[in-house]
C-alpha positions as CSV (number, residue, x, y, z in Angstrom):
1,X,0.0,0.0,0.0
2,X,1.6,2.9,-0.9
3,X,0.9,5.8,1.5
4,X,3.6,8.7,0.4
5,X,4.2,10.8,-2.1
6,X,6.5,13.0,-3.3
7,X,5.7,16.6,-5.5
8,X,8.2,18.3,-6.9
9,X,7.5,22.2,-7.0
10,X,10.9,23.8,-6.5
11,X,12.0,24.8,-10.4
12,X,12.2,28.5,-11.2
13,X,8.9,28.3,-14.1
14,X,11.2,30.7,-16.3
15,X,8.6,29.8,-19.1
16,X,6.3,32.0,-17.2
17,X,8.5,34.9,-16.4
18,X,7.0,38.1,-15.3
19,X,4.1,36.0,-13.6
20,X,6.6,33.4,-11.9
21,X,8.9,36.3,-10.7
22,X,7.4,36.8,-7.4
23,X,5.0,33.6,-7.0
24,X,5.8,30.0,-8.0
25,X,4.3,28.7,-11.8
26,X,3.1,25.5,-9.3
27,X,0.0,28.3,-7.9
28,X,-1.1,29.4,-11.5
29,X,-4.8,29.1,-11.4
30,X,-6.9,27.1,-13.3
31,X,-9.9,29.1,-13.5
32,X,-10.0,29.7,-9.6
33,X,-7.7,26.5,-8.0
34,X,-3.9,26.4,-8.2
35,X,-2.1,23.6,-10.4
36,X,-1.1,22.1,-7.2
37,X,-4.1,21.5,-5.4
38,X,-5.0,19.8,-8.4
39,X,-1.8,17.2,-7.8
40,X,-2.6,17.0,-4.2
41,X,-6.3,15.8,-4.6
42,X,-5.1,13.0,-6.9
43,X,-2.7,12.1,-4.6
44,X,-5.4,12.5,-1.7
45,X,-8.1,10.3,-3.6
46,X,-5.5,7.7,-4.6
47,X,-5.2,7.1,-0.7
48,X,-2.4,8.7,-0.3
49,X,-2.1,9.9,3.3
50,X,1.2,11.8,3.5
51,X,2.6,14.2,1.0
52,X,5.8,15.7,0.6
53,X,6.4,18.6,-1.6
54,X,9.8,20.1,-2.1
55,X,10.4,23.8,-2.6
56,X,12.9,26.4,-3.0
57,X,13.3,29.7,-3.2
58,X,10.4,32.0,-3.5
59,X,7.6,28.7,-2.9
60,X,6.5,29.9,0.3
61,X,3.2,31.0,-1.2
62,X,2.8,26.9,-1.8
63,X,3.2,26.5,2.3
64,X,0.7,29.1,3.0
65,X,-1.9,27.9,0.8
66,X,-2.3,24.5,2.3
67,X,-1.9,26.0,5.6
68,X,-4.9,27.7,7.6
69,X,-6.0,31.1,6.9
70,X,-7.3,32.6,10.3
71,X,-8.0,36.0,9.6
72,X,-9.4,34.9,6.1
73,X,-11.5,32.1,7.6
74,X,-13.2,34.4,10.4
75,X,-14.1,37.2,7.1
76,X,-15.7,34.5,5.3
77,X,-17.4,33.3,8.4
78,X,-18.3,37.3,9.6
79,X,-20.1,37.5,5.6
80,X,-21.9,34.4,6.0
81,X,-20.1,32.8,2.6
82,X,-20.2,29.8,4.4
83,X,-19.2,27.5,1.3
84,X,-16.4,29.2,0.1
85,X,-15.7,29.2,4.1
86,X,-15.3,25.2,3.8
87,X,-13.6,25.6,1.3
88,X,-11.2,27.1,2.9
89,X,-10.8,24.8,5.7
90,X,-10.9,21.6,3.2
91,X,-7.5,22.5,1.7
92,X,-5.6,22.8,4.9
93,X,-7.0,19.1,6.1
94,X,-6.6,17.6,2.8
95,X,-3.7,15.4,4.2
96,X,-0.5,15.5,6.2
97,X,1.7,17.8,3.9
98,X,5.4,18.2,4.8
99,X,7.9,20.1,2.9
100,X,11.4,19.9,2.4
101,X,13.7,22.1,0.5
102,X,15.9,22.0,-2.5
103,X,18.5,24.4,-2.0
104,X,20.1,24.6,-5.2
105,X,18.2,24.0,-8.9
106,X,19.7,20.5,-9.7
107,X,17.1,18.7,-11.5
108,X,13.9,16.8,-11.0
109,X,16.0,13.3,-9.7
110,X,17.8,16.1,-7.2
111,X,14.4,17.0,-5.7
112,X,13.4,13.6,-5.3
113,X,16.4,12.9,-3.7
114,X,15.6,15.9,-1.3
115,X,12.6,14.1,0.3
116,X,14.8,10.7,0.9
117,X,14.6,11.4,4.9
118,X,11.0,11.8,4.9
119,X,10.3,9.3,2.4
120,X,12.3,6.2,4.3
121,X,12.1,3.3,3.4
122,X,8.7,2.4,1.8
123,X,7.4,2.5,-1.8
124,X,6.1,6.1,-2.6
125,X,4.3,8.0,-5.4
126,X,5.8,11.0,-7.5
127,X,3.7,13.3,-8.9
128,X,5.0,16.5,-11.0
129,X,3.4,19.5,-9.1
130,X,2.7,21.2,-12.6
131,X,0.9,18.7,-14.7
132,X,-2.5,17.8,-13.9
133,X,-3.9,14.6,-14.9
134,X,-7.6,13.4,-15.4
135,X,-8.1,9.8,-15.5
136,X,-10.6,8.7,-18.2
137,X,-11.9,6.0,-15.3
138,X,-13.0,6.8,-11.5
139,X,-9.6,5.4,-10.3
140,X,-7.0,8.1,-10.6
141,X,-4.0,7.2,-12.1
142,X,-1.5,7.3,-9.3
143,X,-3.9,5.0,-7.6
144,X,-3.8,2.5,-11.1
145,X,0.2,2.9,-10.6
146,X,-0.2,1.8,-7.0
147,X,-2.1,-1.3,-8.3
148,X,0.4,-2.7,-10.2
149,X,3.2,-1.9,-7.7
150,X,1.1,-4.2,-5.4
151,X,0.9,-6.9,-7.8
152,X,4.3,-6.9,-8.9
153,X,6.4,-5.1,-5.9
154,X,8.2,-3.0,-8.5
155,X,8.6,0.2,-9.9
156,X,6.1,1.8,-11.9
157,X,5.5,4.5,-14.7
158,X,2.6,6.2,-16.5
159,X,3.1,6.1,-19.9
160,X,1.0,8.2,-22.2
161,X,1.3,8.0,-26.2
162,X,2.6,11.4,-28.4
163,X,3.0,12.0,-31.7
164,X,6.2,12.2,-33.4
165,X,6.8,15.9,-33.8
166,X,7.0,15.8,-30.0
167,X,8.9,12.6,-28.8
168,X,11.9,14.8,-28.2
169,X,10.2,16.6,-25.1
170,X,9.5,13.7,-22.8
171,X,11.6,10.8,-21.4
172,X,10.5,7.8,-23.7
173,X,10.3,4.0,-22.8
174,X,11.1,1.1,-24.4
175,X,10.2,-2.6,-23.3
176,X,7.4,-5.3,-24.3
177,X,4.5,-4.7,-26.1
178,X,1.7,-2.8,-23.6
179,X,-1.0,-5.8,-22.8
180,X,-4.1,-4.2,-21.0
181,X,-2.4,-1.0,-21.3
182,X,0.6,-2.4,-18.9
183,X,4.3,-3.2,-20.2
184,X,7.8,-4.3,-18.7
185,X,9.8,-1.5,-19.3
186,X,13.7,-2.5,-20.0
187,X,15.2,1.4,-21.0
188,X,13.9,5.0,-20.6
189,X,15.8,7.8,-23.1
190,X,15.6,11.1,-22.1
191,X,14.6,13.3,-24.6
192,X,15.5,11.8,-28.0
193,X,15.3,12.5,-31.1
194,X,12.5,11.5,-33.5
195,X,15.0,8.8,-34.9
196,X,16.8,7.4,-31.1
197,X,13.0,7.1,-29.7
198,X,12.4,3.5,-29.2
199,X,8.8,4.2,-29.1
200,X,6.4,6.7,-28.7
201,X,5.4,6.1,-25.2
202,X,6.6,8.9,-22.7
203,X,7.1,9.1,-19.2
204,X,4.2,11.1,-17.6
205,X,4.6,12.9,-14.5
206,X,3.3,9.9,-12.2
207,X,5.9,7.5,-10.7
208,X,5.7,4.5,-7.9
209,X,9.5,4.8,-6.9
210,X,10.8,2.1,-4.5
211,X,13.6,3.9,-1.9
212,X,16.7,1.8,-3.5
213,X,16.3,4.6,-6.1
214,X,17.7,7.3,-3.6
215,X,21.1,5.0,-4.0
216,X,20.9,5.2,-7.7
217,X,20.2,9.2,-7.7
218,X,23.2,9.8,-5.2
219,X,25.2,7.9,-8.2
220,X,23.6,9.6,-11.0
221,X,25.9,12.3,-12.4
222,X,24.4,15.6,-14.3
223,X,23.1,14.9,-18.0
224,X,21.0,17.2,-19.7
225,X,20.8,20.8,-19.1
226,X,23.4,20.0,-16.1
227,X,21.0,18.9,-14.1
228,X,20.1,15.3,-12.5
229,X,17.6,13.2,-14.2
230,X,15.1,10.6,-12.6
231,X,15.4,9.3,-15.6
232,X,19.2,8.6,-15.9
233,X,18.7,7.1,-11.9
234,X,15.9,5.2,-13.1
235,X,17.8,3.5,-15.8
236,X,20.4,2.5,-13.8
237,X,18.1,0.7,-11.7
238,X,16.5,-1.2,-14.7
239,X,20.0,-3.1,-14.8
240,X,18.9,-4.5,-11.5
241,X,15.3,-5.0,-11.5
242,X,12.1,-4.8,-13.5
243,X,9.8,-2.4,-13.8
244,X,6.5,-1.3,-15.7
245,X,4.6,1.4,-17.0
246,X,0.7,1.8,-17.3
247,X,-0.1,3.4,-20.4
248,X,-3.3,5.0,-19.0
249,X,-6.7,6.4,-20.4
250,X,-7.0,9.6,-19.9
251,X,-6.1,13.3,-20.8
252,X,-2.7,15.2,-19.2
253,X,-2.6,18.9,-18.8
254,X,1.1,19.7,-18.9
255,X,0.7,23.1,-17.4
256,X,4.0,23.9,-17.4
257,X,4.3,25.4,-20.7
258,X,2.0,28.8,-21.8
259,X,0.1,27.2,-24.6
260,X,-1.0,24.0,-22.5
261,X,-1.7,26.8,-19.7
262,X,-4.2,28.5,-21.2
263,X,-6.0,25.5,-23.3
264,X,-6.2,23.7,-20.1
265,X,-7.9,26.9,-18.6
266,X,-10.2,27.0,-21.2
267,X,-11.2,23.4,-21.0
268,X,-11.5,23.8,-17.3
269,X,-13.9,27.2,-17.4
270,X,-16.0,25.8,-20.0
271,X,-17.1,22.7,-17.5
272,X,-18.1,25.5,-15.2
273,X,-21.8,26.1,-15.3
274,X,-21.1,29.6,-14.5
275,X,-19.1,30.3,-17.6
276,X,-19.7,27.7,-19.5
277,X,-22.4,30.2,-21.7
278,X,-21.2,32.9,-21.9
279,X,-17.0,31.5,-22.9
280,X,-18.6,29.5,-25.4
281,X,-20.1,32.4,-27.5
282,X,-16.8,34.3,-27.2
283,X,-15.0,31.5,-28.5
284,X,-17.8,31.1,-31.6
285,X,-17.4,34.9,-32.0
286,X,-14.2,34.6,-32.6
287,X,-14.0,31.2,-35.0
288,X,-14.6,33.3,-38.0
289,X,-11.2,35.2,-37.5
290,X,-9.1,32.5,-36.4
């Protein structure tokens, strides 16, 4: 049963820049709910219990959103918005949120490593604090991931199918053919090129880590963009053991970069019954222009 996870919110978001100066790209709305409360429910409704999200400099607005809001709570309560008061109160009692800090900017398997302490020794979840994921079933997907580690006391990766033009953004896996939407995976290569990708399956933003991959991080020397990859430490540890990846039904928001941002905003507002209306006769206004 895996009962931790880990969420990585401690990059600078320089893709963002004015809007990330001075708040972290990880509390971007989505119509009206940051990108990581988004993470954290997934994590919440996959059963997770205890979450860990690393930070750095300038996150503190992260720490003060999941913590409680006194003065805000007893205006809310004073105006009688009672709803929006729960509201409130809901996102500091969510789950047992810790955070830990990554001091310098030394890549997504650094952070991970960060959290080692808190983590222990037990099987945990990784979820990317800026990508939002919807499963396309009532079982969320980091819960799907926990599933298999279960079965198979192994490693696990969401895999999610992209078109060629694109292979050469994401980490991409290679191993068996996917039966029920669940392979052995044998290499991961970071970033490649349309012709090195042994597939088109790439690495997702949800892991099930086991904690002998803090050894193979401490190991792991900087690749790309100087920085430590989890997908470098990962790959060491295939040489050792197996490990799978689920590709999964569903749809992920990457909102980490602006187009993806603002698409995923759109898709969001136009669920809301409230603007649902009147955003859908803007967008038909403008069709003809386009």
């Amino acid at each position: 049963m895996i009962r931790k996870a880990v969420i990585p919110a401690a990059g600078f978001g320089t893709r963002f820049l004015p809007a990330t100066k001075a708040q972290p790209k990880e509390m971007l709305p989505v119509v009206d709910t940051p990108v990581i409360q988004y993470v954290v429910t997934e994590a919440v409704q996959s059963g997770i219990t205890d979450i860990i999200i690393v930070i750095g400099r300038g996150k503190r607005a992260i720490e003060e959103h999941f913590d409680r809001s006194f003065e805000l709570e007893a205006q809310l309560e004073k105006s009688g918005k009672t709803a929006r008061l729960q509201a409130i109160r809901d996102i500091s009692e969510m789950a047992d949120i810790h955070f830990v800090w990554q001091r310098e900017m030394r890549g997504l398997g650094d952070a991970i490593y960060c959290a080692r302490h808190h983590v222990g020794d037990e099987p945990f979840a990784v979820l990317l604090g800026d990508t939002i994921i919807e499963s396309a079933t009532e079982r969320p997907v980091t819960r799907q991931l926990a599933d298999i580690h279960d079965a198979h006391d192994a490693p696990v990766i969401a895999l999610q199918e992209v078109s060629p033009q694109h292979v050469s953004r994401y980490g991409i896996a290679k191993g068996t053919e996917p039966r029920n939407g669940i392979m052995e995976v044998t290499d991961l290569i970071e970033k490649p090129s349309i012709e090195e990708a042994p597939s088109r399956l790439a690495v997702s933003a949800r892991y099930i880590l086991t904690p002998e991959i803090f050894g193979f991080i401490a190991e792991t020397k900087r690749g790309k963009n100087n920085e430590i990859q989890i997908t470098d430490a990962i790959r060491s540890l295939l040489q050792t053991r197996s490990a799978y990846g689920l590709q999964f039904e569903g749809k992920r928001y990457d909102v980490g970069n602006k187009t993806d941002f603002v698409t995923t905003n759109i898709d969001f507002a136009l669920r809301d019954p409230e603007m649902r209306t009147e955003l859908a006769a803007y967008i038909r206004q403008l069709a003809p222009t386009l």
